[in-house]
N, C-alpha and C positions, 0 to 999 in steps of 0.2 A: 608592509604589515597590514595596513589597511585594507589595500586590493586584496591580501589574502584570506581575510575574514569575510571582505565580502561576496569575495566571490565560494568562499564555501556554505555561507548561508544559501547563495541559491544553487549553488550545484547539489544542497542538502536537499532543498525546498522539498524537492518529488518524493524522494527518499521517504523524506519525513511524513506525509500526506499520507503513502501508502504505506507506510509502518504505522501511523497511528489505525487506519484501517482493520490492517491485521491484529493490530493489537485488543480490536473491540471484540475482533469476533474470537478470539485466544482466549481473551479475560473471561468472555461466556460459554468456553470449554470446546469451540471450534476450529479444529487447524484448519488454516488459509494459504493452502499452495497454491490457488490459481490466479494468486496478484499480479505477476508477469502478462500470462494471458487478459485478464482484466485492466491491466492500466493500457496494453496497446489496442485495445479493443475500443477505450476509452478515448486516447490520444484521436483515433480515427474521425471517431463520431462528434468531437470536439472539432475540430478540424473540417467536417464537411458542416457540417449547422453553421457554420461559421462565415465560411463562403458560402452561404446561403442566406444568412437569416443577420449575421453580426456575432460578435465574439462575446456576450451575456448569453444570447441563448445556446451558442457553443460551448459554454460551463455550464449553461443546466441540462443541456444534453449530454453531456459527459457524465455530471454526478447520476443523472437517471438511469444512462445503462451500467454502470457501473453498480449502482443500486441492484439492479434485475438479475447482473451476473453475479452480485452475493446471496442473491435470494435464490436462484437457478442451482446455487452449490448449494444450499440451505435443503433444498428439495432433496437433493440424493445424500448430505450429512446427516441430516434431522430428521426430515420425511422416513425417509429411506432405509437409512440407519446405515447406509454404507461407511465402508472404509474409507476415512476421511482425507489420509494421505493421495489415497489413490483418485480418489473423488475431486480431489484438487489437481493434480497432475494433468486429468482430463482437461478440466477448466482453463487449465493454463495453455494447455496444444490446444485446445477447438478456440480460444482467444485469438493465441497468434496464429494461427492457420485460416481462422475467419477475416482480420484485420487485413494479413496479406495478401489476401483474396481479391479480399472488397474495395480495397485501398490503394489496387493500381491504377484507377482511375486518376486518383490524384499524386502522384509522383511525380515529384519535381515543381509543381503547383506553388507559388509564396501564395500568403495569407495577405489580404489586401490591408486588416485593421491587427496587427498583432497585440497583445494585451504586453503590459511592464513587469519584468519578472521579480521588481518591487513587491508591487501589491500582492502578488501570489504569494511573496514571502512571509511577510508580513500578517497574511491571510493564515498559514501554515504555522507558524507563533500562538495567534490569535485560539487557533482549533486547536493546541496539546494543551493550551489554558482549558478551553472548554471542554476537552475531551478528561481533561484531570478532577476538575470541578462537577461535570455528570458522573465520576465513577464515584465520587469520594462524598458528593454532598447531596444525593438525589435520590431517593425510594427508585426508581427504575433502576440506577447507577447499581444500589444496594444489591437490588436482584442479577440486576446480570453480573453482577462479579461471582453472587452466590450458583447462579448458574454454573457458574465454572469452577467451583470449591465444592461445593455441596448441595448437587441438583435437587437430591430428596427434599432438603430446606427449602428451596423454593415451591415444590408440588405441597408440602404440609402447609404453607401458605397461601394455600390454592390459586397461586400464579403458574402458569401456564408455562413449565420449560421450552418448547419449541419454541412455543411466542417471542421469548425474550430471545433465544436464540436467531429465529430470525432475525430481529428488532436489530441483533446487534451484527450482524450480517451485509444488513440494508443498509442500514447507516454506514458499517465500515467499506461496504463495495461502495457507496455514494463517496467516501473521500479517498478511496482508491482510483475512482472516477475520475476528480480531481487532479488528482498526483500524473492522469493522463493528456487531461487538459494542460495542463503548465506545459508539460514538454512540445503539443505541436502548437500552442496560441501566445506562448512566454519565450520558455528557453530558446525551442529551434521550430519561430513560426512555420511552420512544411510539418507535411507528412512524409514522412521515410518508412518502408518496412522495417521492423528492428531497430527502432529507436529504443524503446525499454533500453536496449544493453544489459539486458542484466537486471536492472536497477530492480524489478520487482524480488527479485531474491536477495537481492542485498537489505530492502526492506523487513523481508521474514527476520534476517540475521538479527538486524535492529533492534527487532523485539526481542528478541532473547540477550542480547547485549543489555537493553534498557529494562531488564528484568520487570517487564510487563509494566513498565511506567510512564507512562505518556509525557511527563517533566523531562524523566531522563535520555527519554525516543527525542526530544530535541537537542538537548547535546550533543547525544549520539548520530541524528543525523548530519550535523555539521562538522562533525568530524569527519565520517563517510564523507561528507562534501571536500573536504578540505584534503584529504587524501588523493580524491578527484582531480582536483586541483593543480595540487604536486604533481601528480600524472605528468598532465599535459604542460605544466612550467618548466618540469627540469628535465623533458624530454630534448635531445638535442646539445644539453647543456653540460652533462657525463657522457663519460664511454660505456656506458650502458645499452643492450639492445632495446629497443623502443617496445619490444612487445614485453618485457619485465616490468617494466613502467605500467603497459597496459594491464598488466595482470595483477599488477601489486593491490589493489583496494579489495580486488576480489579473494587474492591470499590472505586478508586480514579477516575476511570474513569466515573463510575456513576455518582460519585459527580460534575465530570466537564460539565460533560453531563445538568444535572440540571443547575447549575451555570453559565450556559455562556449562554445558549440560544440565540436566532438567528439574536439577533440586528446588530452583524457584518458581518455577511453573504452574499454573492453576492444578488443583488434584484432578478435576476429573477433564483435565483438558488430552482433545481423542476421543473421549467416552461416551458413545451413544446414551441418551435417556430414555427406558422404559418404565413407567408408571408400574407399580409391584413388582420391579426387579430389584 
């Protein structure tokens, strides 16, 4: 029972990290499909800083581009005014398409100082407190949630809706960042193409499980984790094919997907902000 809780905390960790990401820029009325693209983008750049410089400056090189690829989608969501669905999508293929690029150099490559997939967890805890505490107890927090309820409210109080948008962007691609870093300097010190698995979509799902809650995106990540888990425990162990096993976390997401639909949702979350519109 033990090993089972723990080890779904940190098969949650990543999970978690990049669903509270998403969750920032959601809350200020920005869909975030390009978290896939963005955390192996992240994993990479974490991962070469690393074998280069040590494994601090390979977490802050990871939350900084991670940072620049929520702002880069901020550019064609906010800016731009584009379609955010689509907007995202891109993000996610020029991510992994960049990452596996760039990142055959180091394949196969260990990490000489790996980080404890402890601290990252515990780090990941630490951030759905603070990420709950900025949305609920902060005049910035205020604004960007209103951001995502009732942009006009924010412009009558001559706050800046892109700004905050960005704001909440940067910061969330910065702990999507993260959620990159844990997987090649924690989890599975290397770099592999397609390490994500997935995991950044199973993130989105989180948000909408956790009905935009940062408390409950912890929960809900370790459940994800612990489904994980199971996975690979009772692989071998039934008559079951191994890839039903593989698929199973991601069937559950489907199903939350369906099942929850968007009654809880920010209102103007999607919706471009124009000033006199």
């Amino acid at each position: 029972m033990e090993e089972a809780l723990l080890r779904a905390v940190l098969f949650g960790t990543p999970i978690l990290l990049a669903g509270l990401g998403a969750l920032l820029a959601e809350r200020s009325g920005v869909v975030n499909l390009g978290v896939e693209g963005m955390m192996a983008l992240a994993a990479l750049t974490a991962f070469a800083a690393a074998q280069a410089y040590g494994p601090l400056p390979g977490v802050l090189a990871a939350f900084g581009v991670g940072a620049l690829s929520g702002l880069f989608l901020g550019l064609f969501t906010v800016t731009l005014r584009a379609n955010q669905f689509v907007a995202g999508l891109a993000v996610a293929a020029l991510g992994l398409g960049a990452s596996g690029l760039l990142g055959k150099r180091y394949e196969g490559l260990p990490l000489a100082h790996p980080l404890p997939e402890g601290g990252f967890a515990l780090l990941g805890a630490v951030l759905a407190l603070l990420v709950h505490l900025f949305l609920t107890r902060t005049r910035t927090g205020l604004f960007l949630r209103s951001a995502g309820e009732n942009p006009k409210a924010v412009d009558l109080f001559g706050v800046s809706v892109d700004g905050v948008r960005y704001l909440a962007l940067g910061l969330g691609g910065g702990l999507i960042g993260l959620a990159g870093a844990y997987l090649s300097l924690a989890y599975r010190p290397s770099w592999t193409d397609g390490m994500t698995a997935g995991l950044g979509w199973v993130a989105i799902a989180l948000v909408i499980l956790a009905a935009w809650h940062p408390l409950r995106a912890l929960l809900g990540a370790y459940f994800f984790g612990l489904l994980f888990f199971l996975q690979f425990r009772l692989q071998g162990s039934v008559p079951i094919p191994s890839e039903a096993f593989a698929a199973m976390p991601y069937l559950l997401v489907i199903l939350v997907l369906a099942l929850s639909g968007r009654s809880r949702a920010p209102k103007a979350l999607g919706q471009p902000f124009e000033r006199g519109r």
